[in-house]
C-alpha positions in Angstrom: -44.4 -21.9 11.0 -42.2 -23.1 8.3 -40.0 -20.1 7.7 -36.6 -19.2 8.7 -34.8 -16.1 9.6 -31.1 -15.4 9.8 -29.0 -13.5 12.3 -25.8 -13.0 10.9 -23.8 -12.0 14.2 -25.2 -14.8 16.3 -24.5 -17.6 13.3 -20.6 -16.2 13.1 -20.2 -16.6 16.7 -21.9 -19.9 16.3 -19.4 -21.2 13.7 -16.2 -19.7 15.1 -17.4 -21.8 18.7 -17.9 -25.0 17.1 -18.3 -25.5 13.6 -19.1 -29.0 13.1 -22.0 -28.6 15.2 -23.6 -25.4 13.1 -23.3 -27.7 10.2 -25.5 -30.6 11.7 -28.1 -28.2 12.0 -28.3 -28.7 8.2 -26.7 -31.8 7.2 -28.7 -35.6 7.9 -26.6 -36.8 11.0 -26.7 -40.5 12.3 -25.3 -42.0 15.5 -25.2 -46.0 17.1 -24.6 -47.1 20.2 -23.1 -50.2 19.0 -19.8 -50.7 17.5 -20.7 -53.6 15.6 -23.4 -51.4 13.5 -22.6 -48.4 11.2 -24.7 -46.7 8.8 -24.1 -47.3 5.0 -27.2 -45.1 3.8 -30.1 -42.8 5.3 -32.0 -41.4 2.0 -35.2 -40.1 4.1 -36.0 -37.7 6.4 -39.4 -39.7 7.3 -36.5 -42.2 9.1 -35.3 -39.3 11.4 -35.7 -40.9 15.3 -34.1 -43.5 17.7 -35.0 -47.1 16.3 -33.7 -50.4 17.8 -31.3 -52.6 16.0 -32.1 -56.2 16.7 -30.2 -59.3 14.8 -31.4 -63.3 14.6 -28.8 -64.0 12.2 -25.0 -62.7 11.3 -23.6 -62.9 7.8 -21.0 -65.5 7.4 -18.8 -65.8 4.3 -18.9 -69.0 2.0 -15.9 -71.1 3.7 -14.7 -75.2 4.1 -12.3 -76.8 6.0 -11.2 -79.9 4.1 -10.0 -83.4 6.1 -6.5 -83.7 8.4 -4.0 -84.9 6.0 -1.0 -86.8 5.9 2.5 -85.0 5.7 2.9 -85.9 2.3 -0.3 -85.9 -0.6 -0.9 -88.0 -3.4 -1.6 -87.0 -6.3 -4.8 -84.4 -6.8 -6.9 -82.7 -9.8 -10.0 -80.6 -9.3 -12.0 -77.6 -10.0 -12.7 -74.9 -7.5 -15.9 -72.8 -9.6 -17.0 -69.2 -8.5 -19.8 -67.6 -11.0 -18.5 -67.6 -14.2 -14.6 -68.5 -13.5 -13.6 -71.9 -13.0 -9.9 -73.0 -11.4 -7.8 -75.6 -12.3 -6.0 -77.0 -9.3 -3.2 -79.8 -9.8 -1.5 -80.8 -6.7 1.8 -82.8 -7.8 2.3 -86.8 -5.7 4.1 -86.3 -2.6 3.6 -82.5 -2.4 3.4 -80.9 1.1 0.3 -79.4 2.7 1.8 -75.9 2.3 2.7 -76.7 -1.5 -0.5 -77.8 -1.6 -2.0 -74.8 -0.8 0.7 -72.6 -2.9 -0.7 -75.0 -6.2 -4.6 -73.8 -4.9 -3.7 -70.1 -5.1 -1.9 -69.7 -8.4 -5.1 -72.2 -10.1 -7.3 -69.5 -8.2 -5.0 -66.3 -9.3 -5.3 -67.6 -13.5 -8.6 -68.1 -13.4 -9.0 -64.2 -11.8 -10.5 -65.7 -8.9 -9.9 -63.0 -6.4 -12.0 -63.1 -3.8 -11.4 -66.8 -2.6 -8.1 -67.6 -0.4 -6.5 -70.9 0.4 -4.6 -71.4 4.2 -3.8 -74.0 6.0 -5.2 -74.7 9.1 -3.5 -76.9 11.1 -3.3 -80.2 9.3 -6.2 -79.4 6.9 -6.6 -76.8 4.0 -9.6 -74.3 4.5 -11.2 -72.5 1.2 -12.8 -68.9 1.9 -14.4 -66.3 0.3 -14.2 -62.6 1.1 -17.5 -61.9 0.4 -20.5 -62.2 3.0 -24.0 -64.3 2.3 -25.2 -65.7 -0.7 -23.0 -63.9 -3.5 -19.8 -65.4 -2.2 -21.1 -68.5 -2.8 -18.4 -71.4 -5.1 -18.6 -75.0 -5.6 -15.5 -78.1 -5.3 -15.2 -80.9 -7.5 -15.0 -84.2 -5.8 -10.6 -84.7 -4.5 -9.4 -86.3 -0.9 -8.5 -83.1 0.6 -12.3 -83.0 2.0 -13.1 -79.8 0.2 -16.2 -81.0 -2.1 -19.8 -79.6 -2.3 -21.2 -76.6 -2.8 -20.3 -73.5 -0.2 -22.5 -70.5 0.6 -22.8 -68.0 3.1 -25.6 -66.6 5.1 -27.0 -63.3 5.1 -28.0 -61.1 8.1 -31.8 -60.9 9.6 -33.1 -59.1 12.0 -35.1 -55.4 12.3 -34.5 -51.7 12.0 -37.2 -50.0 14.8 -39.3 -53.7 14.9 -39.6 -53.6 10.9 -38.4 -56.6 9.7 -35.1 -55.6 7.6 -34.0 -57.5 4.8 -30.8 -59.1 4.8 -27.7 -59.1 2.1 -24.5 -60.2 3.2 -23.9 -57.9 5.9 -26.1 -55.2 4.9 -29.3 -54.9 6.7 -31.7 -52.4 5.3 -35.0 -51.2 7.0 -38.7 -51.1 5.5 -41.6 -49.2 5.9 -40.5 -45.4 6.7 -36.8 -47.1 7.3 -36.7 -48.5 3.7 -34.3 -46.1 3.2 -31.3 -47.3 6.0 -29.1 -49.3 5.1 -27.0 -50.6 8.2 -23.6 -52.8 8.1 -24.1 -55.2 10.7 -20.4 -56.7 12.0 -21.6 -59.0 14.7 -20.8 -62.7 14.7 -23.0 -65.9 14.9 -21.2 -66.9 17.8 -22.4 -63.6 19.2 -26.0 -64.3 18.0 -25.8 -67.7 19.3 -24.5 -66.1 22.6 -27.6 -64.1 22.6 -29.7 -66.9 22.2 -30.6 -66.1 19.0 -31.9 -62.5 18.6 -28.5 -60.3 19.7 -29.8 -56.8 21.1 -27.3 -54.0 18.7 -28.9 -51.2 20.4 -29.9 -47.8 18.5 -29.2 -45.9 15.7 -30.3 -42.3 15.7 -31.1 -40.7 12.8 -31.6 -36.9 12.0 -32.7 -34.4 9.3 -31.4 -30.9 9.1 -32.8 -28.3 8.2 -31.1 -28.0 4.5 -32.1 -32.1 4.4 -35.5 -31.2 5.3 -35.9 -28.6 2.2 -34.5 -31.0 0.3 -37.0 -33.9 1.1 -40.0 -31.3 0.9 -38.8 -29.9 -2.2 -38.1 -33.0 -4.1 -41.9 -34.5 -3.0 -43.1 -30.9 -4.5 -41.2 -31.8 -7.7 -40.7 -35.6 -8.4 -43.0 -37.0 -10.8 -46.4 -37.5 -9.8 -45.5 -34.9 -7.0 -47.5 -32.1 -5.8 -46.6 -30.0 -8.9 -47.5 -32.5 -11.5 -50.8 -33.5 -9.4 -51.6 -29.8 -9.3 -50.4 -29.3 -13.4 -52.8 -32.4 -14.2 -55.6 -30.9 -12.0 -55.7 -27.6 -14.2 -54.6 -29.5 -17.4 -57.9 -31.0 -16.8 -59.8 -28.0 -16.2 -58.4 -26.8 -19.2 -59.8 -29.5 -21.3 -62.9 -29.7 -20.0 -63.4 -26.0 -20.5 -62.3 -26.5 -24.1 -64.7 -29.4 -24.2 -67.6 -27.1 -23.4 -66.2 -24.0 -25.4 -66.6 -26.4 -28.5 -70.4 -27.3 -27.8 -70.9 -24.0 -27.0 -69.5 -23.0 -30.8 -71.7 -26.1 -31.9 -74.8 -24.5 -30.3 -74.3 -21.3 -31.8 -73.3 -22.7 -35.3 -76.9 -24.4 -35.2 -78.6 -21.2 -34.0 -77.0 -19.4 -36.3 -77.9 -22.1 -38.9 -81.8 -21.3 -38.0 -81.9 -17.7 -37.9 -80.4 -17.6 -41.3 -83.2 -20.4 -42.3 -86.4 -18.1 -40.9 -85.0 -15.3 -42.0 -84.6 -16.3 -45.6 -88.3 -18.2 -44.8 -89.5 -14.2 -43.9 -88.0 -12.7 -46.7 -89.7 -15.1 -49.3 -92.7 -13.9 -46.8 -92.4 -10.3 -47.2 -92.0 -10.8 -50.9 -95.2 -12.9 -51.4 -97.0 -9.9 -49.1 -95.4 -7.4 -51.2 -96.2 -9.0 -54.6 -100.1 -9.6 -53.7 -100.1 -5.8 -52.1 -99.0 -4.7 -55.3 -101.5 -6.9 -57.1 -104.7 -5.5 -55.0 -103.4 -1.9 -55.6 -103.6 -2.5 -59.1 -107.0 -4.4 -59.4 -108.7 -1.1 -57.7 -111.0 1.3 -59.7 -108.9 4.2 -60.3 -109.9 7.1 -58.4 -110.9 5.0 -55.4 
């Protein structure tokens, strides 16, 4: 019925037995059956249930693997760009792949370009960024090492409980009554692709306790256009419209009041004129009479 009672002994022997659970009983709790998920948020107790985690696309990081080159490198000049920060990359005549890459990092480390790394790769040097989907993206000027164009990353798709979810960099978060989870989806595209497509990451379980619950209810009671402010609006209303007819009432009585005074000055000058003819007929009589 909405109301809770507390029994002090049995609660004690609760939390001496096993503490973490007593405290799930009041805390949100979430659980996956997949490694590859975790959950990054859960802000609403309307997402508490099992949903299914599907994926159709895994975030990739913005990357390029340049051309197989020779033992030895001509000379090179070019600019690697990431938002605002642009790097100056000079690659001396006959440097080495490796030296080549050394010359990649220090234009990337002065121009506080941290979250892009140059490796080699065999006989080729690969660029890549740290950061998953479309905000790692950075763009190559045109050089031989087969590193031009413009590089960008994908974000994750899929659904949170059949909902289509919306995707940035690996961050999956629900809609409907699961806009509030957010998910960090780990899985590969080679593991979509496996899938063919649409990888099965099975569950994630979400639950409210009891504190998280009160919490909910009492912030929909109290947030603004809540049931507080509807119910302070209703009688604000009332309030004014009582006011509204208080003042009309005044207005009405102000006008009666207005014509009272106007007949009763009209039957005083009556009275008088009575009086003054009475008084005139008394005196035209015959004394004696």
């Amino acid at each position: 019925d909405g109301n809770y009672t507390l029994d002090e002994a049995k609660l004690t022997e609760a939390l001496e037995a096993d503490f973490d659970a007593v405290a799930s009983l009041f805390q949100r709790t979430s659980a996956v059956s997949d490694s590859r998920v975790s959950v990054t948020r859960v802000g609403d107790s309307t997402a508490d249930g099992t949903h299914a985690v599907q994926v159709t696309q895994a975030a990739t990081a913005a990357s390029v693997i340049g051309a197989s080159l020779p033992a030895s490198l001509t000379g090179e000049s070019f600019d690697i760009t990431s938002g605002s920060n642009v790097a100056s990359v000079t690659i001396s005549p006959l440097a080495t792949i490796d030296e080549a890459v050394t010359a990649i990092s220090d234009a990337l480390d002065s121009a506080g370009i941290t979250t892009i790394t140059a490796q080699r790769v065999g006989d080729a040097i690969q660029l890549v960024d740290s950061r998953y989907g479309g905000a790692g993206e950075f763009s190559v000027s045109t050089n031989t090492l087969g590193l031009a164009g413009t590089h960008t990353g994908l974000d994750v798709e899929g659904t949170i409980g059949g909902l289509a979810a919306t995707g940035s960099g690996r961050s999956l978060t629900g809609s409907g009554d699961l806009s509030s989870v957010i998910l960090d989806i780990a899985a590969t595209a080679a593991q979509v692709s496996g899938a063919g497509g649409s990888l099965d990451l099975g569950t994630v379980t979400i639950n409210s306790g009891a504190a998280v619950i009160v919490d909910d209810y009492l912030e929909q009671v109290t947030e603004t256009g809540g049931v507080v402010d509807r119910a302070r609006d209703r009688w604000d209303a009332q309030i004014e419209l009582l006011k509204d007819r208080i003042e009309q009432f005044e207005d009405r009585l102000e006008s009666r009041e207005v014509a009272l005074r106007r007949q009763y000055s009209a039957l005083e000058s009556t009275l008088a004129r009575l009086n003054s003819a009475s008084a005139s007929l008394f005196a035209a009589l015959p004394q004696g009479v």
